[in-house]
N, C-alpha and C positions, 0 to 999 in steps of 0.2 A: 504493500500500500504506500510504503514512503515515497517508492518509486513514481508512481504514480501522480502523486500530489506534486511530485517534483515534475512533472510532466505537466499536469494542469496550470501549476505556480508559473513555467519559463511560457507559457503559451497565451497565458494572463496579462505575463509583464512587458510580452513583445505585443501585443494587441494594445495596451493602454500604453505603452511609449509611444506605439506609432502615434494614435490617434491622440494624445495631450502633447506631442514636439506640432502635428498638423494645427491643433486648436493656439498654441503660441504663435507658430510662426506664420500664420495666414491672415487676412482680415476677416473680422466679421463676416461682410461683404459677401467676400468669395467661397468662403466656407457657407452660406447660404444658399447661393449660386449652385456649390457642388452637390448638393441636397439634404446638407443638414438646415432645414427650412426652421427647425428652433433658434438658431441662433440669432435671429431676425427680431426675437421676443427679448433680447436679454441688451444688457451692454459691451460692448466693447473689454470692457475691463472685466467680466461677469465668468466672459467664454474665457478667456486667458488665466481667471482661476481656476475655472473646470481643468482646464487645459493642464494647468498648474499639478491640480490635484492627483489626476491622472500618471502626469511623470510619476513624480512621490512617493504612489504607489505601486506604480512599476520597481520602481530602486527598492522600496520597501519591502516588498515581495521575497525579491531575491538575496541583497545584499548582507542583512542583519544574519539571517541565516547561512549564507558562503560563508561570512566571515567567522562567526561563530560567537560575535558582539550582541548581544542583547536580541537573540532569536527568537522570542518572544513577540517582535516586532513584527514578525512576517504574518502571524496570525492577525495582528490588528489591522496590520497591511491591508491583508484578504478581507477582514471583516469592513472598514474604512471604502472597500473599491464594490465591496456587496452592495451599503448604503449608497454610495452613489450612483450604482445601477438600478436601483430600486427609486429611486430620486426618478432618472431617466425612465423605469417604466409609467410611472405617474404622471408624467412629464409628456411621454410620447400617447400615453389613451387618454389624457384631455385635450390632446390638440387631434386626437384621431387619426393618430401617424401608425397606421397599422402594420405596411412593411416595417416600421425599426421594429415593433415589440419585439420578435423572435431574438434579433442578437441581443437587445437589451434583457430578455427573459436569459438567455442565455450564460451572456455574461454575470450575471447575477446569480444567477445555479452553480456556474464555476467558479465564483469568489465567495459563496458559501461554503464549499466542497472541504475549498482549504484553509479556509478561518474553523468551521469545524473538525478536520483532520490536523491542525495545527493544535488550537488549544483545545481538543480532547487526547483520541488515545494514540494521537501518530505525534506528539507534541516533540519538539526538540531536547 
């Protein structure tokens, strides 16, 4: 199972790198444009925290646990990138964005997986 989570974890942290380096380094605008039609609702500065948050938890994810520094982290990592998936499902079925649900549903099942496998019995 550790293997696993360790599998779900690098697959979590290369998905929310990509997508929080896109949410910093684009505009509002074009990131609109491309069809995240949410960020149309927010500020400028609003998406570039998301954006933000995302990195964070990508490095979170992985690092505290490589290193072997306060690994503890990686669960809150998961648990941290769950909430804000769960943010984004709520997010996506009031505005009736029903293509995102599934990766948002998605992404949220797999940052549960390993905040739960984390801080219960696969725990560092």
């Amino acid at each position: 199972m550790n293997t696993t989570l360790w599998v779900i974890t690098g697959v979590l942290a290369l998905i929310f790198l990509a997508a929080g380096l896109m949410k910093i380094s684009q505009p509002r605008e074009k990131l609109a444009a491309s069809g995240m039609a949410w960020t149309a609702d927010f500020s400028p500065g609003a998406v570039k925290t998301v954006g933000a948050v995302e990195v964070l938890g990508a490095v979170g994810l992985i690092v505290p646990a490589a290193l072997g520094i306060a690994p503890t982290l990686t669960a809150w990592a998961a648990f941290g990138l769950a909430a804000t998936m769960l943010g984004a499902t709520v997010l996506h079925l009031r505005r009736k964005e029903t293509t995102a649900l599934p990766v948002a549903l998605l992404l949220l099942l797999l940052a549960t997986v390993v905040a739960w496998g984390r801080f219960g019995p696969h725990a560092f």
